[in-house]
N, C-alpha and C positions, 0 to 999 in steps of 0.2 A: 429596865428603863432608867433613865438618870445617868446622875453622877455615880461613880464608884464610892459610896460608904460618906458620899458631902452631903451637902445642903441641895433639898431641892431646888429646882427654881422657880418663880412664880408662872411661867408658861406649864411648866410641867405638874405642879400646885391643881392648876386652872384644869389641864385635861384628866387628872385624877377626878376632880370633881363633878365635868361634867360626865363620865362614864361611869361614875359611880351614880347619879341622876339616873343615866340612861338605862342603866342597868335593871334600876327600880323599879322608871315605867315601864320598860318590857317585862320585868318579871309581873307586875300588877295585870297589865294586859293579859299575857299566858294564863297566869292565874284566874283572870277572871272568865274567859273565853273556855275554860277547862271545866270550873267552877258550873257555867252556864249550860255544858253540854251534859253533864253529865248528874247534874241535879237540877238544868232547867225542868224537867217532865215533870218531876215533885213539884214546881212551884206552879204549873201552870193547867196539869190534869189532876183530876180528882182521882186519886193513888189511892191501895188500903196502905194503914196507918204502916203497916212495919216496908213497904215499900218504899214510901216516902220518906220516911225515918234513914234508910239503907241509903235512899241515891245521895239525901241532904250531908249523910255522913261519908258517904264514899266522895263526892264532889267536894269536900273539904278537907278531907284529907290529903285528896289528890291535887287538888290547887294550891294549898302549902308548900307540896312537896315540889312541884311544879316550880311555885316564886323561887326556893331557894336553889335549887337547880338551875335554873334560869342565872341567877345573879353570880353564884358563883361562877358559872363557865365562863359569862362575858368579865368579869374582874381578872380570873386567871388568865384569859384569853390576851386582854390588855395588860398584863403583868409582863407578858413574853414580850410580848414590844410588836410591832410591823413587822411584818415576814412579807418575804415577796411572792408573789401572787403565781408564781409559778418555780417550783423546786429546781435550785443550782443557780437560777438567774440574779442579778442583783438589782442591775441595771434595765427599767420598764423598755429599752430599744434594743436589748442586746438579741 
């Protein structure tokens, strides 16, 4: 995306920053949607202890891993730039 090796420009500045925003609250959302599935039951039934201990710590684990995963792919994704929506075409009428 950009210039070749210049200065950004502030249009291109601006969509750096909102997808990197974006990025974050989707990764938050996965995250916390992951988080909830997978160590709600600990928070809401009465677990034995080493159960509950397991889901709290697997659900955290796995929602971390989730956020950065998440962020990364949409960054790389908008690194590559627009691609056209269907392979060989360039032109959306062609």
């Amino acid at each position: 995306m950009g210039n070749s090796g210049g200065r950004r420009t502030q249009a291109e500045r601006d969509a750096m920053t909102v997808e990197i925003g974006y990025a974050l609250a989707s990764a938050a959302v996965a995250a916390a949607l992951v988080f909830g599935a997978i160590a709600g039951p600990a928070l809401v039934f009465e677990l034995p202890a080493g159960a509950e201990d397991l889901l709290l710590m697997a659900g955290t684990c796995l929602a971390v891993l989730v956020f950065f995963v998440r962020v990364v792919s949409v960054l790389v994704r908008f690194g590559r730039g627009s691609q056209p929506s269907q392979p060989g075409r360039t032109k959306p009428d062609s």
